[in-house]
C-alpha positions in Angstrom: -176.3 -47.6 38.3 -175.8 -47.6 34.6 -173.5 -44.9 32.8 -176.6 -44.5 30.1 -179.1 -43.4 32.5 -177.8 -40.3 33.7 -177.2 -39.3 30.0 -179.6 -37.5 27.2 -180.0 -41.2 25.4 -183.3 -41.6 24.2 -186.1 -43.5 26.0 -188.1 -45.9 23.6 -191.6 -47.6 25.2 -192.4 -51.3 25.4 -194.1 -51.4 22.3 -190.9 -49.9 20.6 -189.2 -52.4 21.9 -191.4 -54.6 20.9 -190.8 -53.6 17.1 -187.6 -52.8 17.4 -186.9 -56.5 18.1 -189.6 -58.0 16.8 -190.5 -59.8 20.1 -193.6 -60.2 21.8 -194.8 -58.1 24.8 -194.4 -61.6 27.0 -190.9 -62.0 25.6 -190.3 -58.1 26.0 -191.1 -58.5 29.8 -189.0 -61.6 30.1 -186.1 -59.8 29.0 -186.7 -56.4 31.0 -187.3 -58.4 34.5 -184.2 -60.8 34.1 -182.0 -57.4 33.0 -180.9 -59.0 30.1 -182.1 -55.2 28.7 -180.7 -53.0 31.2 -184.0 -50.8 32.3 -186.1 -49.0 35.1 -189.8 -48.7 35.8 -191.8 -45.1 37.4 -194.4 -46.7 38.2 -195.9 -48.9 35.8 -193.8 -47.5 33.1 -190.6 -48.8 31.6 -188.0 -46.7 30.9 -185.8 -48.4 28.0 -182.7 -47.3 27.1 -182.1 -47.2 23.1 -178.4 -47.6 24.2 -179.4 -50.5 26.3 -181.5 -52.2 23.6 -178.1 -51.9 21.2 -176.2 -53.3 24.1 -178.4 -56.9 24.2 -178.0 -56.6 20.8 -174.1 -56.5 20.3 -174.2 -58.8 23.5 -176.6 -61.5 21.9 -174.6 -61.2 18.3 -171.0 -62.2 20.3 -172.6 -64.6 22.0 -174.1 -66.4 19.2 -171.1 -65.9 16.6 -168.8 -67.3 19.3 -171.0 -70.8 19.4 -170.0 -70.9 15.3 
């Protein structure tokens, strides 16, 4: 599994994502299913990562400076 998950990180919801990002609930989904943000469900829950969310952030940022 992922280093971040066994440590005291916070845990944001889906909505916090959501506004975090600035996304949509669809296009939050999109993005937790395909693990482009690295994240587990209990149950019907998702468990997010604020670590994870900075991750697809830095990740996203190199990828789109490199196409410059």
């Amino acid at each position: 599994m992922f280093d971040y998950y066994a440590s005291e990180e916070p845990l944001i919801s889906l909505d916090e994502l959501c506004d975090y990002l600035n996304i949509g609930k669809n296009t939050a989904y999109k993005l937790l299913n395909s693990g482009a943000i690295k994240a587990w469900k209990i149950g019907r829950i998702w468990k997010i990562p604020h670590r994870a969310v900075q991750d697809y952030i830095f990740q996203e940022t190199k990828m789109k400076v490199a196409q410059w």
